[in-house]
C-alpha positions as MATLAB code, in Angstrom:
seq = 'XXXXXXXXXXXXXXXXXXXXXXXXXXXXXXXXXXXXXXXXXXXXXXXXXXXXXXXXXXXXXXXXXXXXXXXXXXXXXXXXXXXXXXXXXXXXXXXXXXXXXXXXXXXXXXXXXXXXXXXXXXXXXXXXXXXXXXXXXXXXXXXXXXXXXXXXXXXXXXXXXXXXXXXXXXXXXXXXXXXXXXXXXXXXXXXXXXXXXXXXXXXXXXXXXXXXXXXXXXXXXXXXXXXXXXXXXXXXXXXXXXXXXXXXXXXXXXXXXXXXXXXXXXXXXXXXXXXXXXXXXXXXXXXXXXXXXXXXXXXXXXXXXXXXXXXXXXXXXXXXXXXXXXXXXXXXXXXXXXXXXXXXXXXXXXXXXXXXXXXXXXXXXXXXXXXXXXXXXXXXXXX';
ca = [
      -7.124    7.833  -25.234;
      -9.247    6.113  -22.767;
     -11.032    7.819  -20.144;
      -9.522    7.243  -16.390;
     -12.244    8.732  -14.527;
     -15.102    5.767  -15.775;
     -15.334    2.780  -13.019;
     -16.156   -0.088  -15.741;
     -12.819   -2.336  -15.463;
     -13.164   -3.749  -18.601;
     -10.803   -3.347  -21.743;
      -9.263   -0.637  -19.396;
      -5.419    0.546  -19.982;
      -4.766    1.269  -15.620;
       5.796   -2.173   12.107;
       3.687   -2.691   16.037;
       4.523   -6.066   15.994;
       1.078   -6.574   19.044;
      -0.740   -9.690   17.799;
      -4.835   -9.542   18.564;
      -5.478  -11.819   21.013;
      -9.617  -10.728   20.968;
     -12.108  -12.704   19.727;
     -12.348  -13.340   15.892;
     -15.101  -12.950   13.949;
     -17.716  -15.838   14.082;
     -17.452  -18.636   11.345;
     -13.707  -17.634   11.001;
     -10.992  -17.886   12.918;
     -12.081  -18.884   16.170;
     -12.262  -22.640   15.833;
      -8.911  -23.231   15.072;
      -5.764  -21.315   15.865;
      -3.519  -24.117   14.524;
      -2.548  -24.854   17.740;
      -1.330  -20.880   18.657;
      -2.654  -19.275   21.855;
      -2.372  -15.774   23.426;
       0.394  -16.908   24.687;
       2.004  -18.227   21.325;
       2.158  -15.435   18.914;
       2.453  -16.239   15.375;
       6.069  -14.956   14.231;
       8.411  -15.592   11.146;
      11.996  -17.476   11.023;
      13.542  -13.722   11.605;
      10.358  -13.181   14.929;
       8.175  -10.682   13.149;
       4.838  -10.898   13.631;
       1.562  -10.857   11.629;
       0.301   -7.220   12.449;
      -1.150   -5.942    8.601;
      -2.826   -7.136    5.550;
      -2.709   -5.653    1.821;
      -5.315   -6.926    0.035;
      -5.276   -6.424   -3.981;
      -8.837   -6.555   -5.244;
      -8.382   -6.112   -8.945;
      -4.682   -6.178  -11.157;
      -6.515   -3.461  -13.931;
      -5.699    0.121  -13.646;
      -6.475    3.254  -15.246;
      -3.381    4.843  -15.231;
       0.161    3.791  -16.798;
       2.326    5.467  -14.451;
       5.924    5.070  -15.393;
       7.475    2.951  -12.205;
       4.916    0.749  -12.137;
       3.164   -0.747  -15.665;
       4.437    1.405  -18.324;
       1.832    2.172  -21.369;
       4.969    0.723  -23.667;
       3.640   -2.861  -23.619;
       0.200   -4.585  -23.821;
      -1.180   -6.139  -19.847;
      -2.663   -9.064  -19.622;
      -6.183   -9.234  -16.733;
      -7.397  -11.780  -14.734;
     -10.368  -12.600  -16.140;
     -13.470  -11.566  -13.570;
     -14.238  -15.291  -12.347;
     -10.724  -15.477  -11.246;
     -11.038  -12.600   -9.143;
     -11.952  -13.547   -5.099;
     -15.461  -12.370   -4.568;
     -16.223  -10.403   -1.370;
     -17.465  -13.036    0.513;
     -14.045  -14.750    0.012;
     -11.963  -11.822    0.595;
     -14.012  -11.133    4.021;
     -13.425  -14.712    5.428;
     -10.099  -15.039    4.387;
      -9.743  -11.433    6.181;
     -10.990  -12.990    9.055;
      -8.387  -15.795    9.333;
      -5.865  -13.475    8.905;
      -7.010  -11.576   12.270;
      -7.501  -14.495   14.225;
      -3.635  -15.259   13.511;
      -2.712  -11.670   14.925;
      -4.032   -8.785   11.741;
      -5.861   -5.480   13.023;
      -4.741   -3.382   10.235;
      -6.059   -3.976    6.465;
      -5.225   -1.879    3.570;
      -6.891   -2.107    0.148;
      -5.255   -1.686   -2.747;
      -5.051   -2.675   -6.671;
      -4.247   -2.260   -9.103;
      -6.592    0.902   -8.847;
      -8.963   -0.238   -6.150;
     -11.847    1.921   -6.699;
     -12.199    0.448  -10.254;
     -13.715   -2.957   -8.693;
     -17.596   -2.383   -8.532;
     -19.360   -2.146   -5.413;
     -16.115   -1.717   -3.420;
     -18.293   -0.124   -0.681;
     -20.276   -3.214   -0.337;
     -16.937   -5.023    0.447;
     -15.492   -2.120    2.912;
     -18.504   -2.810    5.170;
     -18.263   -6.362    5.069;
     -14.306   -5.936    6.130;
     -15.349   -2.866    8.858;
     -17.557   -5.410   10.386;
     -14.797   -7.825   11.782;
     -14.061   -8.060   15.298;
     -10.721   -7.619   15.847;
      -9.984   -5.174   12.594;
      -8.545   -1.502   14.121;
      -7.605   -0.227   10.907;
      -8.896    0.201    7.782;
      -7.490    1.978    4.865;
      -7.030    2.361    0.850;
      -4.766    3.231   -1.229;
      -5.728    4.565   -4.376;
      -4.520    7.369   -7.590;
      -7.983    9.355   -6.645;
      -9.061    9.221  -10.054;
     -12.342    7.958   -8.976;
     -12.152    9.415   -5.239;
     -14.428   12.473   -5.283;
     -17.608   10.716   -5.798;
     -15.899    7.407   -3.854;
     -14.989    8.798   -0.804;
     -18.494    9.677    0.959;
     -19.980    6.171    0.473;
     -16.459    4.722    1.234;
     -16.720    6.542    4.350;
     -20.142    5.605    5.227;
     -19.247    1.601    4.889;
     -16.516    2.021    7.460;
     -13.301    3.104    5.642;
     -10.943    4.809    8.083;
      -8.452    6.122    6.485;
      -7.181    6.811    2.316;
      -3.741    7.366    0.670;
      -3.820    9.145   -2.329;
      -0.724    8.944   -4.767;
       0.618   12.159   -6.459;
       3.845   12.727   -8.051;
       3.637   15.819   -9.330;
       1.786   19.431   -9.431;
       2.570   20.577  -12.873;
      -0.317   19.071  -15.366;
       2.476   18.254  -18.307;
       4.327   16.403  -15.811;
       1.745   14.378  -14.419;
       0.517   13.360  -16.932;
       3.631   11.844  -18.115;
       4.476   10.491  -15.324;
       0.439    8.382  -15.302;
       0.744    7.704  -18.698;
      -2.884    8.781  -19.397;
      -2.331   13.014  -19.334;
      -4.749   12.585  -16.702;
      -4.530   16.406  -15.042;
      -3.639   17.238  -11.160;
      -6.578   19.052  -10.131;
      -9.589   16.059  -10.144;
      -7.177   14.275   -7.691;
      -6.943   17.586   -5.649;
     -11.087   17.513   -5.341;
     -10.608   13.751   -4.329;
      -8.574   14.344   -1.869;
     -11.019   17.490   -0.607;
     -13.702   15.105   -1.027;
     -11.972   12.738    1.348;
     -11.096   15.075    3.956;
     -14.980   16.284    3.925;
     -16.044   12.753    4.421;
     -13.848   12.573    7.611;
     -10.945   10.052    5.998;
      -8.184   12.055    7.630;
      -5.568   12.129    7.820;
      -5.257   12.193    3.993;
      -1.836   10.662    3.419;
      -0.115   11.289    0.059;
       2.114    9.132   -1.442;
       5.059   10.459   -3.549;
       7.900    8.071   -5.428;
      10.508   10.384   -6.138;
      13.020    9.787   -9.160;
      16.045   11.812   -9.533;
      15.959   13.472  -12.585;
      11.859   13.187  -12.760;
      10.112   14.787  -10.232;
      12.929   15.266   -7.359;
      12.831   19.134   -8.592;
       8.904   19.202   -7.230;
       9.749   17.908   -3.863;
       9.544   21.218   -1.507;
       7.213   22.167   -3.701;
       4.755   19.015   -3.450;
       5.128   19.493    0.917;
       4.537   23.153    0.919;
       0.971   22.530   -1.276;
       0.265   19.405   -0.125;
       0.994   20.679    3.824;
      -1.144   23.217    3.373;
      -4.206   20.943    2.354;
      -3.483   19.508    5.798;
      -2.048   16.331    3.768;
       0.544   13.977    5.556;
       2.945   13.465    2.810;
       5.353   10.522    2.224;
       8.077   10.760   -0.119;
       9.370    7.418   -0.985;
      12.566    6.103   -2.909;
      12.157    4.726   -5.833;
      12.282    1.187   -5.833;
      12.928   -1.608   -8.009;
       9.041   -3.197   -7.397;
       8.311   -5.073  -10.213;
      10.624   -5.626  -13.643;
       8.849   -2.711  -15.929;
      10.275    0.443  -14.480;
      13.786    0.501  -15.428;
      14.711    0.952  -12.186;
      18.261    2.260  -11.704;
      20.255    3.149   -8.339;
      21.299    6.592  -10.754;
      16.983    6.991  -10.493;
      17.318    6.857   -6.726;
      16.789   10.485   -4.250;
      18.026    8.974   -0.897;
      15.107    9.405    1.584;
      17.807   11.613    3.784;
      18.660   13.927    0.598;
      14.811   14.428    0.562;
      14.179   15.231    4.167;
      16.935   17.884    3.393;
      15.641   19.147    0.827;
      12.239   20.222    2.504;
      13.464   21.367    5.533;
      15.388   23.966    3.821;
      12.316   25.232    2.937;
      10.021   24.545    5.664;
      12.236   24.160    9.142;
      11.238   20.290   10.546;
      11.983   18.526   13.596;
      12.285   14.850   13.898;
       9.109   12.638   15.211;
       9.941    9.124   16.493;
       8.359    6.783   14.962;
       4.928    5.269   16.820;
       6.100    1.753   16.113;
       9.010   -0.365   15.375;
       6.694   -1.522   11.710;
       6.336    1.893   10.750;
       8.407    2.425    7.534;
       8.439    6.530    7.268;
      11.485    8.732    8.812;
       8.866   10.567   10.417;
       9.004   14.265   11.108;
       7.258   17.476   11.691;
       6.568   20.778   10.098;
       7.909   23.616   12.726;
       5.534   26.032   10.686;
       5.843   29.978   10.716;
       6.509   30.009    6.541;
       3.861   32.038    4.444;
       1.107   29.904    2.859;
       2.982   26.663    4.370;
       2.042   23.168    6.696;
       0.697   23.871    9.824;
       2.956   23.402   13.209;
       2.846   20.010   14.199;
       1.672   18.174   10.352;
       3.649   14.948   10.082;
       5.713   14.512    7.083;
       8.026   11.650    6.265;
      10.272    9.856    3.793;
       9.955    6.000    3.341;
      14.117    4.426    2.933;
      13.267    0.850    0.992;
      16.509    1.227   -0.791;
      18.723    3.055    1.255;
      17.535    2.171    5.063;
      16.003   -1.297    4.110;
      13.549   -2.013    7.495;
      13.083   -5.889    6.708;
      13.537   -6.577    9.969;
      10.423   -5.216   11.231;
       8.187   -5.979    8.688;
       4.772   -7.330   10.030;
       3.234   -7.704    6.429;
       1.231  -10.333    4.144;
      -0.392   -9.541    0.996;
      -3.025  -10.949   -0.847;
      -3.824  -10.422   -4.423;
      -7.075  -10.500   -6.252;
      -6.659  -13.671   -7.291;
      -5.895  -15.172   -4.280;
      -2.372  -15.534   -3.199;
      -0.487  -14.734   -0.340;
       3.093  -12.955   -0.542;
       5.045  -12.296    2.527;
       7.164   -9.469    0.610;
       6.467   -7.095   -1.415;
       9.387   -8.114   -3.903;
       8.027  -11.815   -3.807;
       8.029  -14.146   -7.074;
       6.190  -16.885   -5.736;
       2.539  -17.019   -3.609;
       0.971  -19.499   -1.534;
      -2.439  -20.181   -3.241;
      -5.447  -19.560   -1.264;
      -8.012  -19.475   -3.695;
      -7.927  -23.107   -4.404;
      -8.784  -24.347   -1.218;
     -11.110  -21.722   -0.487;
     -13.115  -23.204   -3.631;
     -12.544  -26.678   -2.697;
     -14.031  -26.851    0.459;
     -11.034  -26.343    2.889;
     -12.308  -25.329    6.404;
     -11.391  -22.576    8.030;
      -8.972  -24.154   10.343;
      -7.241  -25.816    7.455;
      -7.086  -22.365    5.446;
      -5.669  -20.757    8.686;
      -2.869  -23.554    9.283;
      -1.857  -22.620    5.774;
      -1.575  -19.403    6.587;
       0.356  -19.870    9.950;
       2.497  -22.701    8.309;
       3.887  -20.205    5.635;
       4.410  -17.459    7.753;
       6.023  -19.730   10.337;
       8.100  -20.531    7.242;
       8.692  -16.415    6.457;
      12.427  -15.506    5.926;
      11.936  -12.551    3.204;
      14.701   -9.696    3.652;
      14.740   -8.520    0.306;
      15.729   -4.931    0.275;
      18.860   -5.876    3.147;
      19.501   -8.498    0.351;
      19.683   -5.955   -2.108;
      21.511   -3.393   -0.909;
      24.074   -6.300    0.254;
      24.082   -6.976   -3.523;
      24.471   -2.839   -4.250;
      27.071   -2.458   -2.136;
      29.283   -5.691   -3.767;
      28.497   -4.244   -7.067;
      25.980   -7.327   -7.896;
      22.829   -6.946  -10.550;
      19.251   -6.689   -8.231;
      17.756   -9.724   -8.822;
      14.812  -10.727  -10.864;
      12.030  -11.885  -11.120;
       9.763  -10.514   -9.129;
       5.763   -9.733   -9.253;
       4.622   -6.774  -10.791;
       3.434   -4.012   -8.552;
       0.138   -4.126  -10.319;
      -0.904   -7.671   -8.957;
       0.405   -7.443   -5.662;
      -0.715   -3.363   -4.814;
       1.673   -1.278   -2.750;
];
């Protein structure tokens, strides 16, 4: 068994729809808007605008986990020239904020396996116009990442954790990698000022559903801002079943008949958590007032207010999560393509955005239709 914890990527098995009308970054965006103004956001067919940016920087991971890239089968890498470097990453970032991005997450793959990822976060930090800055990651790596992730200019870290119980976690990753290192990470991150520390937890019925009062009581009590999430049929790997599916109302349930809530509305119409709050008073529980929330892809399908583009390591844009298909950026970035032609790109396909895949699915659900395929695998395109 390979070791998850080492940082060498090779041969490893791993909604505020406000549009930034400041100043972009120099040498980016500023020379050419493709004809949009502050006056003329940049919006899709269905009017959502371009508000966030995931950005995959590597497809390897060192974890398995079971819903995403099961250790059953053999993975095929891009090899490392095929990767965007940093420089390329940063300017297309740029672009992407002069058509209307403040908020950027990273993500992988297992971000914190690509080298120098600090180097990278302070490039990114340095943009005019970028408010937030985040990363997702399985904290593997975190405790000796998150100080120097900090001091580049990360904001902000998700952690993912499905589970408490050793046995079951390391099922679940694929690796037996144990609980506690990604407790320290998280610790670590909360030292180095990244809070909140959100925590990311897919629930399947029949998995890990058991764990879910548990997982908020522990996690509350770290001062952790948990978010369940159905599991969803990301990807074709996972054997996703609607049978495999906790509705995110069951699990809101669920914890607050352990630990009393009260319902938070949500900050903006993007946001994809039912959001609510611990009332506290419950022995070695969450503090009053610690947000906790439950993300509804399958059940409460928020399409409609989804302000997101992703861009994967090597290059492409996707305007859904569930996409087949990306726009390639990468080729004109190496080809000599000016900024002002990259960004029309940009603003043509989004222009051209029309993606409403979880409505379309549970449309398909509820007429007893198969969920269609294919679709890119969570690895490449990052959560």
């Amino acid at each position: 068994m390979h070791d998850p914890t080492s940082d060498d990527p090779e041969g490893m098995t791993i909604r505020e729809r406000s549009q930034h009308s400041g100043p972009a970054p120099a040498g980016t965006a500023s020379a050419g808007r493709s004809g949009l103004g502050a006056e003329e956001p940049l919006v899709d067919r269905l009017g959502r605008g371009l508000d966030d940016l995931r950005i995959s920087v590597i497809d390897r991971c060192n974890y398995r986990c079971t819903f995403c890239m099961p250790a059953d089968r053999d993975y095929q890498f891009l090899p490392r020239e095929e990767l965007l470097t940093f420089e390329e990453i940063a300017r297309l970032a740029g672009l992407f904020v002069g058509l209307g991005v403040h908020k950027i997450r990273l993500t992988g793959g297992e971000p914190l396996l690509r080298k120098d990822l600090p180097a990278l976060v302070e490039m990114l930090a340095s943009i005019d116009g970028v408010e937030d800055l985040a990363l997702t990651t399985n904290g593997v790596l975190l405790e000796r990442m998150a100080e120097p992730l900090a001091a580049a200019g990360l904001r902000r870290v998700t952690v993912s954790l499905e589970s408490l119980r050793d046995d079951r976690y390391g099922a679940i990753n694929g690796v037996g990698h144990p609980v506690a290192p990604i407790l320290r990470g998280i610790e670590a991150a909360q030292r180095a000022g990244l809070e909140p520390v959100k925590v990311n937890v897919v629930v399947q019925r029949g998995v890990n559903d058991d764990e879910v009062v548990d997982l908020a009581r522990e996690l509350g009590r770290r001062r952790c801002v948990v978010r369940f999430i159905e599991f969803m049929d990301v990807g074709t790997l996972n054997d996703w079943g609607e049978a495999k599916v906790l509705s995110a109302r069951e699990i809101v349930q669920r914890v607050a008949a352990g630990l009393p809530l009260t319902p938070r509305a949500r900050r903006r119409a993007s946001d994809t958590a039912l959001r609510h709050e611990y009332l506290g008073g419950t022995p070695d529980g969450p503090p009053a007032g610690l947000e906790v929330g439950a993300i509804a892809s399958i059940t409460e399908p928020f399409c409609g207010d989804c302000t997101r583009a992703r861009l994967t390591s090597e290059g492409a844009l996707h305007t859904c999560l569930f996409s087949h298909a990306g726009l390639d950026l990468k080729a004109p970035l190496r080809g000599g393509a000016t900024d002002a032609q990259i960004e029309r790109l940009i603003a043509d396909r989004w222009r051209r955005r029309a993606d409403r895949y979880s409505e379309e699915r549970a449309e398909r659900m509820a007429s007893g239709s198969r969920v269609a395929e294919p679709k890119i695998e969570m690895y490449r395109i990052g959560g």
